[in-house]
N, C-alpha and C positions, 0 to 999 in steps of 0.2 A: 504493500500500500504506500507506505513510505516514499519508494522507487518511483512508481505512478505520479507523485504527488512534488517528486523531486523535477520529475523531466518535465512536467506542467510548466512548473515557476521559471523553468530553463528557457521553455518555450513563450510563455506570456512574459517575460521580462523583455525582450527586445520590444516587443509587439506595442508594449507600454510607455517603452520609454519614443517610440515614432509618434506614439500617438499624442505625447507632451511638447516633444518636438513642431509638430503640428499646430499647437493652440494658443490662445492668445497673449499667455505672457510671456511664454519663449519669443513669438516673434516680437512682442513692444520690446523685452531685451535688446533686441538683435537692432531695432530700430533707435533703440538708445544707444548704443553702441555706435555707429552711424553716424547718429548726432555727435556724440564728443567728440570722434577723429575728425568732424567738421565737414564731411558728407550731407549737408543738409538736402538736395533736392533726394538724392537715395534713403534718405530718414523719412520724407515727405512722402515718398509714394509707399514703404513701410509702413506709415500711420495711418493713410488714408484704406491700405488694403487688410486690416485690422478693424477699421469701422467698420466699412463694408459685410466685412466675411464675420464678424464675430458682433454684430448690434449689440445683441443682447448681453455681453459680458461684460464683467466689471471692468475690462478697459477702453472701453468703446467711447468713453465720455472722457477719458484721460487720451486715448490717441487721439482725437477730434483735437483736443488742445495743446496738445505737441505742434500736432501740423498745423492750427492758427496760430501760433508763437513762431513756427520758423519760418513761416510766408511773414507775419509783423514784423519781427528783431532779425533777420538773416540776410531774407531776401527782397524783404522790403515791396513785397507787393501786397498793399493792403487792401486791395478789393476784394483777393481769395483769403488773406484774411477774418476781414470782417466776415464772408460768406461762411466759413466754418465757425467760427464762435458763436454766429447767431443760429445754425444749426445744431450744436450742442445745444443755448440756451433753450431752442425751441423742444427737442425730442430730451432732453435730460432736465429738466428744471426741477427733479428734486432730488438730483445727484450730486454733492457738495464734497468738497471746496469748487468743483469742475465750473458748476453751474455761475460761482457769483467769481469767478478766475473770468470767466467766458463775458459776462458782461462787462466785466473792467477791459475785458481786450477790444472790444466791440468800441467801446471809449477811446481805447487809445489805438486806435487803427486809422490813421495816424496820431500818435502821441504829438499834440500841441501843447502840452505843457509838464514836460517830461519830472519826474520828482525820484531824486535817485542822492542820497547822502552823498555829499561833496562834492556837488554839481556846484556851480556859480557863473551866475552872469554879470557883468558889467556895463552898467548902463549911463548915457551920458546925452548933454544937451545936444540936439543937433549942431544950434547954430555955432559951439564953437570947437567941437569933437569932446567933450567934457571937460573945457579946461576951465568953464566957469561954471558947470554943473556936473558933478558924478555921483553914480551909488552904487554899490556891491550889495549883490548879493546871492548870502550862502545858502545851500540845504542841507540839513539834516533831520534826521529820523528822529519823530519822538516816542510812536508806537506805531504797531502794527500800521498800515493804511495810512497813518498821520504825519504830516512833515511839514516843521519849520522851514522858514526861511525869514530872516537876519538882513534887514535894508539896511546900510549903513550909508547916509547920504552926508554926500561933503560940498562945499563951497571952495573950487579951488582948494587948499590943500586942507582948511580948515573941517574936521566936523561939525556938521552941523546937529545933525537926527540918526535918532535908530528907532529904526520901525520893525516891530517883532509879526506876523501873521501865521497865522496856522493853516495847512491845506489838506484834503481828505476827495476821494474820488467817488463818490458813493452816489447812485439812484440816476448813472448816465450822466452825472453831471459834475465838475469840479466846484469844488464848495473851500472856500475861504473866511478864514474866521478871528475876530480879534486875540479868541480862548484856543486850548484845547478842546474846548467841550461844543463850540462850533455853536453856542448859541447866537440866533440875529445874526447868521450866516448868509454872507453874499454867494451868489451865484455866479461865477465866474467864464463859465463854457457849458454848453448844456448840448447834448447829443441830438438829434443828429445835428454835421455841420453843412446843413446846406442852405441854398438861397435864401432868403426870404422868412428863415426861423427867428421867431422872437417869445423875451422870454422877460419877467417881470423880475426884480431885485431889490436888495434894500443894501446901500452903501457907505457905510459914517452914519447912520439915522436918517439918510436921504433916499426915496426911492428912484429907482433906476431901470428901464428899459432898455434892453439890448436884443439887435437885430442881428443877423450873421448877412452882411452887404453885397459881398463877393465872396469867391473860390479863386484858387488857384491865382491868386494875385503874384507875381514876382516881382521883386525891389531888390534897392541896393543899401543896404546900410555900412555903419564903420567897421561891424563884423564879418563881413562878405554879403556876397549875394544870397537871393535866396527865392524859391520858385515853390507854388502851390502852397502859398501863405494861403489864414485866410482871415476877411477884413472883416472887422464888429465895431458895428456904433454903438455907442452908450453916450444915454439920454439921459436929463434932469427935467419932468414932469412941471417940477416945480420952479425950472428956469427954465423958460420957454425961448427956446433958438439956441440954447447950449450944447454944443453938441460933439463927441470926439469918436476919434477911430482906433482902434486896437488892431495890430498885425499881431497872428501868432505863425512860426514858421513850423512844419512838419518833424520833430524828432529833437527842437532847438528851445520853444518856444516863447514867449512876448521878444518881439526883435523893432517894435515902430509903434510910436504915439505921435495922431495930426491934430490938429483942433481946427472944429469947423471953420471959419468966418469969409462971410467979404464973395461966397461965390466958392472958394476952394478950400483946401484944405493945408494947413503950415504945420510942417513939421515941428515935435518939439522935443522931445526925447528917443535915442534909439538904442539898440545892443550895438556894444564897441568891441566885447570880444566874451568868449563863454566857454565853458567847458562843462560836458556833462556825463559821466562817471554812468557806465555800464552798470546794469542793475545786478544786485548778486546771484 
């Protein structure tokens, strides 16, 4: 019996281990593997033949988000991006961490206001490259999802101000705050960004409307050039013809501040130079 029972396990054990070989977390492996040596388009069709072949497995909702990550951070095509993040949110929305992973990427596909510790931008007056106006500033992590950023504005060499804000990515939307606790939070960018989106706010105790103007706007500021900005007016209700414009740039973002008046728009603040630190 023994003998019988010996040549069995002899026999199912290959059979076993094909059959492992075969299924879904051997290949997400094999496709994570892939990814680190930096194979990303052979990582991508890995992920994507993992959702397909295996829906219903618990890595269907985790490959779906490998492959919108490395179309976002890799390759930089964020049309197929977005189109797999909002496919996971849609057929997995109660699969987590995947599901609220998938709507943060949805946001940031393109990341316009990228928040990554030890990033910094440098920002200054137009009219004279910042020699009569500059501000830094830093980012850092305070928790999970939450990050400072540290204005330090100068006049010429002098300090002037240090303006603390707090910022958090949450509900499609970047949300900006005097606290941590994001109470009487402005609304900073609001999903989607296309023409014609407008979106109500409250700013210093003043409300505020913003419109997203344009797409794919290209300028040149003192940081370099930069292509498929995109332009937002923000309004004071309560000052009637006041009116200014935000550029944010793709992977970079706030890079140009205009102010209405007179028929056009004058420039007054831009990004002079930035650096932004790969997320961990």
């Amino acid at each position: 019996m023994n003998r019988w029972r010996n040549a069995l396990v002899v026999i199912l054990l290959p059979a076993l281990a094909l059959i492992s070989a075969c299924g879904p977390s051997y290949k997400f492996g094999r496709a994570q593997e892939l990814e680190k040596k930096g194979f990303f388009v052979e990582a991508a069709v890995e992920y994507e033949k993992i959702y397909k072949k295996h829906t219903g497995s618990e890595r269907a909702a985790e490959s779906l988000y490998r492959l919108g990550r490395i179309y976002q951070k890799k390759l930089k095509i964020y049309s197929h991006a977005n189109r797999f993040f909002r496919e996971l949110a849609d057929k997995y929305p109660s699969v987590e961490p995947w599901y609220s992973r998938a709507r943060e990427g949805i946001l940031n596909s393109p990341d316009y206001y990228p928040l990554t510790p030890g990033s910094f931008w440098i920002e200054g007056d137009s009219a004279t490259g910042g020699r009569n106006m500059r501000a830094e500033w830093n980012c850092s992590s305070v928790s999970s999802g939450t990050f400072k950023i540290e204005r330090k504005v100068y006049a010429g060499a002098s300090l002037v101000t240090k303006i603390v804000r707090y910022f958090r990515k949450k509900d499609m939307q970047l949300q900006e705050g005097a606290s941590a606790s994001f109470a009487n939070s402005s609304v900073v960018l609001q999903y989607p960004f296309a023409t014609g989106k407008s979106w109500k706010s409250i700013r210093d105790g003043r409300p505020t409307i913003h419109t997203v103007v344009e797409e794919n706007v290209a300028l040149k500021v003192g940081a370099g050039e930069f292509e498929h900005c995109i332009k937002i007016s923000e309004e004071y209700p309560d000052l009637p013809g006041t009116r200014k414009y935000n550029y944010y740039a793709a992977e970079v973002g706030w890079v140009l501040t205009t102010i209405s008046g007179a028929g056009r728009e004058h420039r007054n603040t831009e990004l002079l130079s930035y650096k932004i630190n790969p997320e961990e």
